[in-house]
C-alpha positions in Angstrom: 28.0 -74.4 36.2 25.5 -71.7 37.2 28.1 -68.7 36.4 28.1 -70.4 33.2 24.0 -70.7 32.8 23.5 -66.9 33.7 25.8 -65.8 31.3 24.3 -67.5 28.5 21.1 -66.1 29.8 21.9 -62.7 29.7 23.7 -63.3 26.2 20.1 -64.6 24.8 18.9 -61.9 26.3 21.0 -59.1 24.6 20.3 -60.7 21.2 16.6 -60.7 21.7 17.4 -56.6 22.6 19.6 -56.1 20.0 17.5 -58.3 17.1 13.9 -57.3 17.5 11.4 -60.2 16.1 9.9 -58.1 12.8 6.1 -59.6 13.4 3.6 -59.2 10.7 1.2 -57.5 13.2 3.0 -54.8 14.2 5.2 -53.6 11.6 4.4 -51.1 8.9 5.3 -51.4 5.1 5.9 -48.9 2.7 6.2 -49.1 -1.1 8.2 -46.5 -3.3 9.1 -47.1 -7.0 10.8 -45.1 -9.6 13.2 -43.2 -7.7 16.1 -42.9 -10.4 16.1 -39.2 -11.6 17.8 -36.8 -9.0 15.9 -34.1 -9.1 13.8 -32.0 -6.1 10.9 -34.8 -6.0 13.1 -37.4 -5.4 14.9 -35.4 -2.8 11.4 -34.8 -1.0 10.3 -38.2 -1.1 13.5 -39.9 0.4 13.0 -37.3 3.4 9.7 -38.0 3.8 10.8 -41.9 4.3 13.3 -41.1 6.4 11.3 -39.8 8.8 8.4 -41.7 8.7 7.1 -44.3 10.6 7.9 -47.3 8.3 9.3 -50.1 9.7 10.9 -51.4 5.7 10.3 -49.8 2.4 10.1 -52.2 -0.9 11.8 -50.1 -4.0 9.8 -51.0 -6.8 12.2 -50.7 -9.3 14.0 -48.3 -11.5 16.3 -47.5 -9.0 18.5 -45.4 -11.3 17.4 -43.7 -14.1 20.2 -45.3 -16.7 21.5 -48.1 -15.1 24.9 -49.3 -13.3 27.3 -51.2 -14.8 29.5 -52.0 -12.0 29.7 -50.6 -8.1 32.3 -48.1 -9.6 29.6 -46.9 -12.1 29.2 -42.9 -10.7 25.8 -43.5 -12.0 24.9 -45.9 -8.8 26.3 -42.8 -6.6 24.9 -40.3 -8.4 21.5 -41.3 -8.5 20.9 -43.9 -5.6 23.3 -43.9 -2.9 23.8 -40.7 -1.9 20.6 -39.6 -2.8 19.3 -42.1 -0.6 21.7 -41.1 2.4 19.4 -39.4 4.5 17.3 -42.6 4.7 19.6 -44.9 4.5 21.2 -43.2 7.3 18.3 -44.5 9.0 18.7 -48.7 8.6 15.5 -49.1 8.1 15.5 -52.3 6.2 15.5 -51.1 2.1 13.8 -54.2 0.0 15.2 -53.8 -3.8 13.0 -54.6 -7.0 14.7 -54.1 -9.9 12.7 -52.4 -13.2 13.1 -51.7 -16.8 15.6 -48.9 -16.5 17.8 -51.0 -14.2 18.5 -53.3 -17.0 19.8 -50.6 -19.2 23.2 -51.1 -16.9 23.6 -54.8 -14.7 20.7 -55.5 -12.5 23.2 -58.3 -10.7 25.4 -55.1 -9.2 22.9 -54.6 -6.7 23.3 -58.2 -5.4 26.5 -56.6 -4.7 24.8 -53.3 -3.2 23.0 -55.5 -0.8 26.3 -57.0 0.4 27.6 -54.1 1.1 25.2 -52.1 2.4 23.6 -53.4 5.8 20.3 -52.3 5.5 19.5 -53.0 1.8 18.3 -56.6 1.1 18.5 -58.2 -2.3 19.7 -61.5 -2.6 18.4 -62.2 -6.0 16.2 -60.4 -9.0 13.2 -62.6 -7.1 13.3 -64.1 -3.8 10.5 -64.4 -0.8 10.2 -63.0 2.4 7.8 -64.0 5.4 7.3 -61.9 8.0 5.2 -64.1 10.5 2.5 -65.4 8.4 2.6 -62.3 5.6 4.7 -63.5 2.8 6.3 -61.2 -0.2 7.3 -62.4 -3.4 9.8 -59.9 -5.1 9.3 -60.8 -9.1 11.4 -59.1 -11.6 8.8 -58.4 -14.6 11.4 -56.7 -16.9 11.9 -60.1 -18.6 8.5 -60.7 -19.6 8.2 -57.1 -20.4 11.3 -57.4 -23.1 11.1 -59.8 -25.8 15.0 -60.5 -25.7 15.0 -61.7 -22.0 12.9 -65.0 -23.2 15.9 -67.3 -21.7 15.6 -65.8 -18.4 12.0 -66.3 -18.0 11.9 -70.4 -17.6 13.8 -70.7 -13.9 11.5 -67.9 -12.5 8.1 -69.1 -13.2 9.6 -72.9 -11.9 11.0 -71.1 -8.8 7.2 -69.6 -8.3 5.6 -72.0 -9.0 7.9 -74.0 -6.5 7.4 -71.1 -3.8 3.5 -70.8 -4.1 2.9 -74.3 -3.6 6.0 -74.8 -0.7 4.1 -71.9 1.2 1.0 -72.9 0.3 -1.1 -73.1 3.8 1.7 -71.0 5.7 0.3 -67.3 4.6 -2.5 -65.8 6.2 -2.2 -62.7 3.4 0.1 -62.7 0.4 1.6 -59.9 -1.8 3.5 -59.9 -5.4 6.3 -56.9 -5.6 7.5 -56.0 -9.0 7.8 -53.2 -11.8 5.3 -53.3 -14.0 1.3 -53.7 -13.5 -1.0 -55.6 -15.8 -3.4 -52.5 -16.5 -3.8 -49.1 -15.7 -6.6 -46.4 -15.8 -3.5 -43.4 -16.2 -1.7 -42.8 -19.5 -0.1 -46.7 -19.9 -3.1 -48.5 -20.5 -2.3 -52.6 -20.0 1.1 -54.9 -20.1 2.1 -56.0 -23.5 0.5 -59.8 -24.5 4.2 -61.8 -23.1 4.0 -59.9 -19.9 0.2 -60.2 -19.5 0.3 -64.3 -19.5 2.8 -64.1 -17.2 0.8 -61.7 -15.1 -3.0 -63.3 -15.3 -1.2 -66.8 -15.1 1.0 -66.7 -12.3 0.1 -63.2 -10.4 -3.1 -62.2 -10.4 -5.8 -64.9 -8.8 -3.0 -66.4 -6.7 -1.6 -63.2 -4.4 -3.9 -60.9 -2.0 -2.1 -57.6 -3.5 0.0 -56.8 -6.2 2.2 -53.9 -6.2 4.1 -52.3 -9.0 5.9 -49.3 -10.0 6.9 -47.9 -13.5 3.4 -45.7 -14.3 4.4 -42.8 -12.6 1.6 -42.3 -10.2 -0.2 -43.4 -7.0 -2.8 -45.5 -7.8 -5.7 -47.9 -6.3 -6.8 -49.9 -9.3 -9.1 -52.5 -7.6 -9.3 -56.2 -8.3 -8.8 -58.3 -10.5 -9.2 -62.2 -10.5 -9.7 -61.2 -6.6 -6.1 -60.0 -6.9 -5.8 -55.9 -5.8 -3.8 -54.0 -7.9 -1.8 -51.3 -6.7 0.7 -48.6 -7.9 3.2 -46.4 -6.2 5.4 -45.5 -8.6 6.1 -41.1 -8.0 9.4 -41.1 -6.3 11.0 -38.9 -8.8 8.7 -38.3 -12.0 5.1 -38.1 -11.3 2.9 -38.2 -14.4 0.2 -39.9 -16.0 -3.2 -39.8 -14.6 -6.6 -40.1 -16.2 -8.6 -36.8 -16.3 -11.3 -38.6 -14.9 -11.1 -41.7 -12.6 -13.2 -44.7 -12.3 -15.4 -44.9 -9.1 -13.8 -47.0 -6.7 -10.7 -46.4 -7.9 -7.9 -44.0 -7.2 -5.0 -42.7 -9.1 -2.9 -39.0 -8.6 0.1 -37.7 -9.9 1.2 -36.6 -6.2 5.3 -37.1 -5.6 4.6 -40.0 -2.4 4.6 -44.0 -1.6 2.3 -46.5 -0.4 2.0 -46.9 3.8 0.6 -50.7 4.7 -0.1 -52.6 7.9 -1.3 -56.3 8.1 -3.1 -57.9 10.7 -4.1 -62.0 10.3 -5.7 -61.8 6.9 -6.5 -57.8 6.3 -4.7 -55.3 5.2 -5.1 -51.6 5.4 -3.2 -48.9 3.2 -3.1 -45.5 2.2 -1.3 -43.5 0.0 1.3 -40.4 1.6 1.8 -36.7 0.0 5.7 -36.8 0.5 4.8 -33.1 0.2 2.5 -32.0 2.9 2.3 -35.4 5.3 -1.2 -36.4 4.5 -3.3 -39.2 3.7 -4.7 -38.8 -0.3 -6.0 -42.2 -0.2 -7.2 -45.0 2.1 -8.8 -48.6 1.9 -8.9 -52.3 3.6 -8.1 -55.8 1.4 -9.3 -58.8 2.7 -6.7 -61.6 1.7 -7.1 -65.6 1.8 -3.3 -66.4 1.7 -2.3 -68.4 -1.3 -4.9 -69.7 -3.9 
C-alpha cells in the first residue's frame, strides 16, 4: 500500500512539472494581427515573437491574406504555417481570431489547424478563456462587418450574452479579442452602422479592453464607454496612421504587436518595434471585471 501511495505521489508530481499552472499574475500576453502577406515584415515580426518573452500570443485575425479552403489549400502553408515555423517551433501557446480575409476561404479549417497543431488553440470562431481570474472572450466580428453573414449573428450574441452573465463576478479584469475596432483616429475612421450596434451593445461598456486587428497599425485609442480600445494590427502590412495624433492617444505604422501583463484588476501594456526591440508605447488600464 505505501509503494503504491509514493508512486502516485511522484506521478502528481511529474504532471505538476510537466503542466505548469498558466496564472494570470505571472504570465505575459501578446497580441499580433494581420499577419497574412509573406513578405519581409511578416518575417521580422514572427522572429521577434519567437524570441520574446511572451508567454501566448492572440492572432487577431487575417491570418492569411486570401483564405484556405481546406488543410490541403497551399495557401494555409504558404502564408501561415511555415511562415510561422520559427515561432511555432517554439509552443508557445498561439490563440487564433479569425478576420475578414479569413472568410474569403473557410474560417472552420482552422478548427482543424488547432487539432492538429499542439500549440495553436481554436476551438470555435468565439470561445472564452480564463486564466485565473483574467478572462478573454475571442469574438469573430466579420459577421457583423458583412451584411450576408446576418444568419450567423443570432447564436453569438446569445452565447455572449450567456458567457458575460455565467462569469459575471468571476473576473477581476476582462478583455474582448476580435478583428475589427469600432473607431479609429488612422485612415479607417469607425465600423459600419451593423457592426457598430454590435460593438457599443455588447463590447464596449461591458469588457476592461478591447483588442482588434485589421487597421494596419499599433494604436492606443483610449476609452470608450470605460471600455479601452486597442489596435495591433502591423504583422505584415503597416499603414494608415493620422498625420497628427490626438493627445492621449497613440497610433504608428511600426511593423510590431502588443506586450500585456495583468495583475488583480490592472493591466499594463506597451507596444514592441519587431524591428529594433523597443518600447514605442506604454500605459496602465484599470479594469472592474464584467459590467
Amino acid at each position: 500500500m505505501k509503494t503504491k501511495y509514493v508512486k502516485a505521489l511522484v506521478f502528481l508530481l511529474l504532471i505538476i512539472t510537466v503542466r505548469p499552472i498558466v496564472s494570470d499574475e505571472s504570465s505575459i500576453y501578446c497580441f499580433v494581427g494581420d499577419a497574412g502577406e509573406v513578405n519581409p515584415t511578416q518575417a521580422m515580426v514572427v522572429n521577434s515573437l519567437a524570441n520574446s518573452d511572451c508567454s501566448l500570443v492572440w492572432h487577431l485575425g487575417d491570418i492569411t491574406q486570401l483564405g484556405v479552403q481546406s488543410m490541403d489549400d497551399p495557401e494555409l502553408q504558404e502564408s501561415f504555417l511555415k511562415p510561422f515555423k520559427p515561432f511555432l517551433e517554439t509552443e508557445i501557446p498561439f490563440y487564433l481570431t479569425v478576420g475578414n480575409h479569413d472568410y474569403k476561404g473557410d474560417p472552420s479549417v482552422y478548427l482543424e489547424v488547432a487539432k492538429n497543431y499542439p500549440s495553436i488553440f481554436h476551438p470555435s470562431n468565439f470561445y472564452t478563456k480564463k486564466f485565473g481570474e483574467l478572462c478573454f472572450f475571442a469574438l469573430d466580428t466579420t459577421i457583423f462587418d458583412k451584411l450576408y453573414y446576418f444568419y450567423k449573428r443570432g447564436s453569438q450574441i446569445r452565447w455572449l450574452k450567456e458567457e458575460v452573465e455565467r462569469l459575471q463576478g468571476q473576473c477581476n479584469f476582462s478583455i474582448a479579442v476580435a478583428h475589427h475596432p469600432l473607431f479609429s483616429s488612422g485612415d479607417r475612421d469607425r465600423a459600419n452602422p451593423q457592426l457598430a450596434i454590435f460593438l457599443e451593445n455588447y463590447v464596449f461598456g461591458t469588457f476592461d479592453i478591447y483588442i482588434t486587428g485589421h487597421n494596419h497599425v499599433l494604436a492606443d485609442e483610449g476609452d470608450h464607454k470605460k471600455t479601452r480600445q486597442l489596435i495591433s494590427a502591423t504583422g505584415a502590412l503597416p499603414g494608415g496612421s493620422p498625420q497628427e495624433t490626438d493627445l492621449g492617444k497613440f497610433n504608428i505604422e511600426t511593423p510590431g504587436y502588443l506586450r500585456m501583463t495583468v495583475k488583480k484588476n490592472t493591466a499594463r501594456y506597451e507596444f514592441i518595434d519587431a524591428e529594433q526591440d523597443e518600447v514605442v508605447w506604454s500605459n496602465i488600464k484599470i479594469g472592474s471585471g464584467l459590467r
